[in-house]
N, C-alpha and C positions, 0 to 999 in steps of 0.2 A: 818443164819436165820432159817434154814431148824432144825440143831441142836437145837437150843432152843423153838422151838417150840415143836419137839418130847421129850425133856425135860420135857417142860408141860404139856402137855399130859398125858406123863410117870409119874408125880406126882399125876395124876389121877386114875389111874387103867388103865388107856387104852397102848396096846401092839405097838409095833413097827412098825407092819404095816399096822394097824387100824392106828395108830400115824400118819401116812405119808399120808394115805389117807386124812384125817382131813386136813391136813395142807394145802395138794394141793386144797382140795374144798374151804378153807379159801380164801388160796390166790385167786384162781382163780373166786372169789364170789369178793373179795375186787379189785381185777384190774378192772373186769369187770364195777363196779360201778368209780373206781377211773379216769379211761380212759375217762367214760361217761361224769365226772365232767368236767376234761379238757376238750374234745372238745367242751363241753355246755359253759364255761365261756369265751374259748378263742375264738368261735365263733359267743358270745356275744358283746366283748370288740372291734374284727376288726369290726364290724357290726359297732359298734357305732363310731367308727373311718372312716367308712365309707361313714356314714350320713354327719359327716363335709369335706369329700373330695371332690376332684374335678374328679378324675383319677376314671380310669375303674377297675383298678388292684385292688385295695384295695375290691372290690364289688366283682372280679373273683376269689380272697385268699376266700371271704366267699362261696362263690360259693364253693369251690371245698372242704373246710373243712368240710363242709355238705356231699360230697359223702362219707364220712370213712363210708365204707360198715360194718354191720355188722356180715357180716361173718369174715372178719378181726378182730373186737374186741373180738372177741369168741374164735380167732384161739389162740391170742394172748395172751388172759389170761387162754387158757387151757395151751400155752409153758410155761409161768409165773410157772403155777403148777406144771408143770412136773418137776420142780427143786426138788419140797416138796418129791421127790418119788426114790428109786433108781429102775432106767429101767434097764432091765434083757437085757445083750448084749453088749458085747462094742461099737460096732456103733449104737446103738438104738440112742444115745443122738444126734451123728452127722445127722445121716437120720432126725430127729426132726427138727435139725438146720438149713438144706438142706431145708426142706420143709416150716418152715416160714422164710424164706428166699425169697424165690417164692412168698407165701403168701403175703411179704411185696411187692415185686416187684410188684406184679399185681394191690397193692392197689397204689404205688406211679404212676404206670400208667395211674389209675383211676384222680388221685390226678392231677398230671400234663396236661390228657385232658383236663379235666373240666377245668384248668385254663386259658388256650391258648385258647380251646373253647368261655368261657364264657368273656375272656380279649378283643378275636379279635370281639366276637360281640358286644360288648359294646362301643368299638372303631369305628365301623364300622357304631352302631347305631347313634353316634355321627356326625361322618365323612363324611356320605354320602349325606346331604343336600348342603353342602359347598364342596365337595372333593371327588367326586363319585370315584377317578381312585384311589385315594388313600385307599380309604374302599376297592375296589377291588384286587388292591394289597396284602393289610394287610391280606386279607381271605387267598390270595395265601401261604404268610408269614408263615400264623397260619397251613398250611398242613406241610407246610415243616418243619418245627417246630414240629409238632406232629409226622413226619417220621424220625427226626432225636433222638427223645426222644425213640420212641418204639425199634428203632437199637441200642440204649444206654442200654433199659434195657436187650435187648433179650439177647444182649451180655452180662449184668452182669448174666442174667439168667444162660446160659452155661456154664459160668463162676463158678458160683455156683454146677452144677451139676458134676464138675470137668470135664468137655472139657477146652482143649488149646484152649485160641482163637485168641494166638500172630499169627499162620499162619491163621487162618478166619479175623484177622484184614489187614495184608498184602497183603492176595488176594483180598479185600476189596477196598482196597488203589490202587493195580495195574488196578485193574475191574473200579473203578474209573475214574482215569487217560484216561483208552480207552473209554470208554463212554464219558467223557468230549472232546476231541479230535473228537469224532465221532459228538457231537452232537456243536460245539463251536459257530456256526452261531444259534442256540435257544438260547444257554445260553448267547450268548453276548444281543440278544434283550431282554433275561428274566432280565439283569443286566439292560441295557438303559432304562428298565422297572422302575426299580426301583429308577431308576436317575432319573428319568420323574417327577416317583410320588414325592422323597424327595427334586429335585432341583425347582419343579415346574414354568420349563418357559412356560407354558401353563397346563389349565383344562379346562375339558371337555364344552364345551360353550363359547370358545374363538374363535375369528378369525384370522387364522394366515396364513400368505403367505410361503410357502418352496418352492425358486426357483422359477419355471414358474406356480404352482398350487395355489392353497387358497380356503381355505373353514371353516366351523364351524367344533370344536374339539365336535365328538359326543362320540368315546369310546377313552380308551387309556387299552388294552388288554396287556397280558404278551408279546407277543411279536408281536404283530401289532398296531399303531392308524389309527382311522379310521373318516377319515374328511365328510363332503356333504359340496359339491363346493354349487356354487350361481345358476348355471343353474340347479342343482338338482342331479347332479350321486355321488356316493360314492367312495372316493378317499380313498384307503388305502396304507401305508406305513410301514415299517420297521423300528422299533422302533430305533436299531442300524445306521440306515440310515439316519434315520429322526434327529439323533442329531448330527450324521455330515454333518447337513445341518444350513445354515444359514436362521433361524426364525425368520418372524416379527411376532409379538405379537399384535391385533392392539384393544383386549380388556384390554390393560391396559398403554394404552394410557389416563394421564391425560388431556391432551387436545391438540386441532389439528391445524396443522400449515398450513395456506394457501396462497397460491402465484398466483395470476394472472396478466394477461395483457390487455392493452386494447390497439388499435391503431387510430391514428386517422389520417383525411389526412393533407396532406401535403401544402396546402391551408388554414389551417387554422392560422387566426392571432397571431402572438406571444402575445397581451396582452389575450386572449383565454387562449391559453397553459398555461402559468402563472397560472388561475385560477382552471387546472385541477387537481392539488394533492390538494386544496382544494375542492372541489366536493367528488374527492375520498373518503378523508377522511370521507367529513362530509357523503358519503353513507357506510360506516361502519360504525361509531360509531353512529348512530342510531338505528343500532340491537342488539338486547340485547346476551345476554353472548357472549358475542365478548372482544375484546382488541387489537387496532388497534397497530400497529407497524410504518409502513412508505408507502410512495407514491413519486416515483419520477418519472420523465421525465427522458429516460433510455437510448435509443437508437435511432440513428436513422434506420429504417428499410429500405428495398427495396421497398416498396410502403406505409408504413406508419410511425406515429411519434409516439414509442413507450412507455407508462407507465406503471410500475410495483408496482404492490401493496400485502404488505405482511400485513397479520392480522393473531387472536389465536382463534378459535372458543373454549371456554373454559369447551366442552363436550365430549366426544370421541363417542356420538353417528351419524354415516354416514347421516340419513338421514335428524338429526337436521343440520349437516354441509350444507348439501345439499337444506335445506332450507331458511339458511340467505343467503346462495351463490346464490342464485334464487333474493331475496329482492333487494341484494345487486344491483345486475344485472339490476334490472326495476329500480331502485331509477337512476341509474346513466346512464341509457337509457335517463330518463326523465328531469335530470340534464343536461347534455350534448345537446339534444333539446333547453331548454329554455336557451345556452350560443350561440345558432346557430353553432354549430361546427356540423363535422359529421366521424361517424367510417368510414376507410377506408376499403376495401376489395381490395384483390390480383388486379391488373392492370396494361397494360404495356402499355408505346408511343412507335407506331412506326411511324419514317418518311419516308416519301415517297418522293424521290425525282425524279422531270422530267427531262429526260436528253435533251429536247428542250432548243435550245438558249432562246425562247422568257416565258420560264416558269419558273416560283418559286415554293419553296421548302413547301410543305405542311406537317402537320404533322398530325396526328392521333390518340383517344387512344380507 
């Protein structure tokens, strides 16, 4: 290109290195514009691909297409030029090469921020109404991500400057290894961290039981969650701990299974009894979001005559349970009244015997 341009030139009257100059302001006049065109159109086109997407990423690419710094397309169409020229030196060309070389590195730095930047906050934007531990995460994500890109390029950078950096990668690698060892109890909860967020057996506004404790899920941190029990203290745990632990989950409970009893004494008449799994029933299925199951005459006890009764409260909220179980309770007070029967409470006989010839045996309770 370089040749036929000084060609025409040279059909003009103009010299050789009048020629060369020309050529480079040409080129470096026409990249400058050329460059501008691409990233105006292809900035254009994700954009409008963007508007029918759903993802963060397609809007973080426009994002970050927009940082091509202009000192980059400057640098870039002045190297373009430099071809048009011959540079005085044998390494003039390589030092040029060396140096947008750099030049690109610092822009694909730029380029890759903005991306991670602008992906994880779009993410995060999204995420954190519904998925707060999860937004929090992903920001954590997006560091480490940006720490692992800038090691990427420093080292092509060195790389470029002619440093070796097969031994800076190895001691790299060994420095590593000791740091992981040194630190393996953070890094294991920063991983249970991230099992938390993507296996999600609990978010933050769950109530969940581990063990002898229970409380509401308020944070879930890199490497602690952090509950508030029912009496009001903050309960925190070891994220690694906490998932070798067996979890009840009890917001996501589609609905609640309940079991009581009720006893009654031991005097009352069998055609009574008889009538009390119907009583039962009919004091549940009177409450509404309920779904009775059964009611039987179960046992006999040490002071009373036992019935159990199972139903579904079809809400997993505690205090609605807690409120047909209250209903339920007076409805079959008041059931149990109008059959004449009556709950039994703990009670013992004892007999007393007179050890006089002329006495009988009396009893007690």
């Amino acid at each position: 290109m370089r040749e036929k341009l000084n060609e025409y030139l040279s059909a003009y009257g103009v010299g050789d290195v009048e020629g060369q100059w020309i050529a480079a302001v040409i080129v470096f006049f026409a990249t400058l514009v050329i460059v501008y065109l691409i990233r105006s159109i292809v900035v254009w086109r994700v954009a409008k691909f963007a508007e029918r997407s759903t993802t963060v990423w397609d809007d973080a690419a426009v994002e970050s297409l927009r940082q091509t710094r202009w000192w980059f397309v400057l640098a870039f169409a002045v190297f373009c030029g430099s071809y048009m020229i011959e540079l005085p030196g044998e390494r003039t060309r390589d030092v040029l090469e060396a140096v947008m070389v750099l030049i690109l590195l610092l822009q694909m730095a730029i380029w890759g921020h903005t991306l991670i930047t602008a992906g994880a906050a779009g993410y995060v934007e999204r995420r954190r109404p519904d998925d707060p531990a999860a937004a929090m995460t992903v920001s954590a994500l997006a560091m480490i991500g940006k720490l692992v890109l800038f090691t990427i390029l420093f080292l092509l950078a060195l790389d470029n400057l002619g440093v070796d950096v097969t031994a800076l990668i190895a001691g790299l690698g060994v420095g590593g290894i000791a740091v992981a060892l040194a630190v393996q109890n953070i890094l294991g909860d920063l991983l249970a961290s991230l099992s938390i967020v993507f296996d999600k057996p609990f978010v933050p506004g769950d109530f969940i039981v581990v063990g002898d404790k229970s409380g509401t899920v308020r944070n879930i941190g890199l490497k602690t969650t952090r509950l508030q029990s029912l009496s009001g203290e903050q309960l925190v745990f070891s994220n690694n701990d906490l998932l070798q632990s067996r979890i009840q989950n009890f917001k996501l409970m589609s609905e609640r299974r309940v079991v009581f009893s009720v006893g009654l004494t031991y005097d009352t008449p069998r055609s009574v009894l008889q009538q009390v799994p119907d009583l039962l029933r009919a004091s549940v299925e009177e409450q509404e979001n309920v779904r009775f199951d059964r009611a039987h005459f179960k046992s006999f006890g040490d002071f009373s005559l036992n019935f159990e009764t199972v139903y579904y409260v079809l809400t997993p909220d505690y205090a609605a349970y807690m409120d047909i179980q209250q209903a339920i309770n007076l409805s079959l007070h008041e059931r149990i009244e109008q059959v004449g029967a009556e709950f039994a409470f703990p009670t013992q006989t004892l007999y007393v015997e007179d050890m006089r010839p002329d006495a009988k045996t009396n009893s007690t309770r």
